[in-house]
Structure formats: C-alpha cells, structure tokens
C-alpha positions, 0 to 999 in steps of 0.5 A: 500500500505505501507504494500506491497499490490497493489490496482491494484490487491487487488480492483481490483478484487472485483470491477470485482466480482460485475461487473461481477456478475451484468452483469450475473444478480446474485441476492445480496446474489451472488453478496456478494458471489464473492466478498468473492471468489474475496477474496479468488482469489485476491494477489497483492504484491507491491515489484516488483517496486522497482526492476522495475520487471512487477508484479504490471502490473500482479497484475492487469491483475489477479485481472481482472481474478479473479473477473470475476471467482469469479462471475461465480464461485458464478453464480454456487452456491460456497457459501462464507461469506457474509460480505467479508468486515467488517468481523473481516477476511475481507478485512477492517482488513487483508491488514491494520490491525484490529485497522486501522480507517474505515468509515463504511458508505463511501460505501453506504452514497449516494447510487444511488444519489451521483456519482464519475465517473465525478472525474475519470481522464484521465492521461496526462503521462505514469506514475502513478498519484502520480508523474504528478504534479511533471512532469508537473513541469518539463516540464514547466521548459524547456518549459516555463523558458528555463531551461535546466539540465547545468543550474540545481544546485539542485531540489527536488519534494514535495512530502507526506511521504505515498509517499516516498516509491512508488517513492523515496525511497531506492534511491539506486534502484530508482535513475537510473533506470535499465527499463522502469518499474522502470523509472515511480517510480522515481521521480529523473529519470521523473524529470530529463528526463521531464527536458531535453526533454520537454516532458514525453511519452512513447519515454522517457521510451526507453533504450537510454533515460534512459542511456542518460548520462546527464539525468543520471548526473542530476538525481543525483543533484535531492532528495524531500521534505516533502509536509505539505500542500498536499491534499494526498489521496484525490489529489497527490499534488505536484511539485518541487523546482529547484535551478539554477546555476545562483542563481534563484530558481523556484518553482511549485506547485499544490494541484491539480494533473493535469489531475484531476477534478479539473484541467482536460487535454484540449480536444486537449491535449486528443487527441494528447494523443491518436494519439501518442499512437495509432500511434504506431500501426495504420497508419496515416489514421486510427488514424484520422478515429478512432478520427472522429468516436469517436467524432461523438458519441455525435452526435449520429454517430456509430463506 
C-alpha cells in the first residue's frame, strides 16, 4: 500500500482466480494458471483517496472481474507461469520490491488444519478498519463523558506511521473533506463528526454533515500521534487523546480494533447494523422478515 497499490484490487483478484477456478473444478496446474492471468488482469492504484475520487471502490469491483476471467480464461487452456508468486516477476517482488522480507511458508504452514475465517470481522462503521478504534473513541466521548466539540481544546488519534498516509496525511486534502469518499480517510473529519453526533453511519457521510460548520471548526483543533505500542498489521490499534477546555484530558485506547476477534460487535449491535442499512431500501416489514429468516438458519429454517 505505501507504494500506491490497493489490496482491494491487487488480492483481490487472485483470491477470485482460485475461487473461481475451484468452483469450475480446474485441476492445480489451472488453478496456478489464473492466478498468473489474475496477474496479468489485476491494477489497483491507491491515489484516488486522497482526492476522495471512487477508484479504490473500482479497484475492487475489477479485481472481482478479473479473477473470475482469469479462471475461465485458464478453464480454456491460456497457459501462464506457474509460480505467479515467488517468481523473481511475481507478485512477492513487483508491488514491494525484490529485497522486501517474505515468509515463504505463511501460505501453506497449516494447510487444511489451521483456519482464519473465525478472525474475519464484521465492521461496526462505514469506514475502513484502520480508523474504528479511533471512532469508537469518539463516540464514547459524547456518549459516555458528555463531551461535546465547545468543550474540545485539542485531540489527536494514535495512530502507526504505515498509517499516516491512508488517513492523515497531506492534511491539506484530508482535513475537510470535499465527499463522502474522502470523509472515511480522515481521521480529523470521523473524529470530529463521531464527536458531535454520537454516532458514525452512513447519515454522517451526507453533504450537510460534512459542511456542518462546527464539525468543520473542530476538525481543525484535531492532528495524531505516533502509536509505539500498536499491534499494526496484525490489529489497527488505536484511539485518541482529547484535551478539554476545562483542563481534563481523556484518553482511549485499544490494541484491539473493535469489531475484531478479539473484541467482536454484540449480536444486537449486528443487527441494528443491518436494519439501518437495509432500511434504506426495504420497508419496515421486510427488514424484520429478512432478520427472522436469517436467524432461523441455525435452526435449520430456509430463506
């Protein structure tokens, strides 16, 4: 990512070549084959953030594209190098460099026995996972400590240096952010706004939130902090530190973003989640029917 490339479009992509392949039942030299041709197919260019433009959603809309083509272009009989990965020209070497370290065996060491999907996490808010400590802090700010954006002298999220690029910097473009796309890369502008209302949804991505003068006001008095003890890649830790008017200073933190395995979202919270999207298209009636049905699954009941 520090050199301009989008997961969203780059891994995306080859983990759709195997899926797709899987799915049309190739044989592993196939398989190896679309994710060379995923390779060849797959871009993803991360500058778009900073200008809140909607090439990072493009990115991973292509990089569904380009595995599924991939896999039936390899189902056809389009031949491709076999070691898409660890060739002097694959993907270990072309976005971080030849001499970047690499853990060979992180692929395969458990293979068939160890199992990550009960890590995979549900976001709590519309943003990117980077921020949602941050955000959570804020929101407990107004929620628990009544603190509201006139009490606010200064706060500043913590936050790792692979960090800063993504979501504080250059504060020129990041501080009032021009659409919703580029609100959920600045921290300034989630602080702020989670600070003032209490909540982050997608309500808080509309215009009139983003030229709300007092959420604009504040984003002005917030700036980061380095985080020495985060646990950055494996977990986006952080938080923020808010200095108040009346000489107070409130601190929160965790090492474990919320949402994670490690601090998982209530059942309740997942749902009220899913009714606030959702009803945005569906009537009240049909969210509550679509919820039962899905809760009837473990049950053995049918959609």
């Amino acid at each position: 990512m520090r050199r301009g490339f989008s997961t969203s479009g780059t891994l995306n992509g080859l983990a759709n070549a195997l899926a797709a392949g899987w799915l049309l039942q190739l044989p592993s030299e196939k398989l190896a084959a679309a994710r060379s041709i995923a390779l060849t197919l797959i871009g993803g260019a991360m500058g778009g953030l900073r200008e809140g433009t909607w090439s990072k959603r493009l990115s991973a809309g292509r990089g569904a594209v380009s595995g599924l083509t991939a896999a039936m272009m390899a189902a056809e009989g389009m031949s491709e190098p076999l070691r898409p990965y660890e060739d002097d020209l694959g993907l270990y070497h072309m976005p971080v460099g030849p001499n970047a370290a690499v853990d060979w065996n992180a692929m395969t060491d458990g293979l068939g026995e160890r199992w990550v999907f009960d890590r995979v996490a549900i976001k709590a808010f519309p943003l990117v996972y980077h921020a949602h400590d941050i955000v959570d802090g804020a929101i407990r700010l107004h929620c628990e400590d009544g603190v509201r954006p006139e009490d606010v002298e200064s706060s500043a999220a913590l936050v790792t240096e692979h960090q800063v690029p993504l979501l504080c910097q250059p504060k020129s473009q990041r501080c009032h952010p021009l659409n919703d796309y580029a609100s959920i890369f600045s921290v300034y502008y989630l602080i702020a706004t989670a600070l003032a209302r209490g909540r982050m949804t997608l309500d808080e991505r509309e215009s009139d939130v983003l030229q709300d003068l007092v959420i604009r006001d504040l984003c002005d008095r917030i700036g980061y902090e380095i985080d020495p003890e985060s646990l950055f890649p494996e977990y986006f830790s952080g938080g923020l530190v808010a200095k108040l008017c009346d000489g107070r200073t409130i601190r929160y933190y965790d090492r474990h973003y919320f949402s994670s395995d490690k601090r998982p979202m209530p059942p309740d919270m997942i749902v009220e989640k899913f009714r606030n999207n959702a009803g945005r298209i569906f009537g009240e009636d049909r969210v509550d029917a679509i919820i039962a049905a899905v809760m009837a699954l473990r049950g053995g009941g049918s959609l």
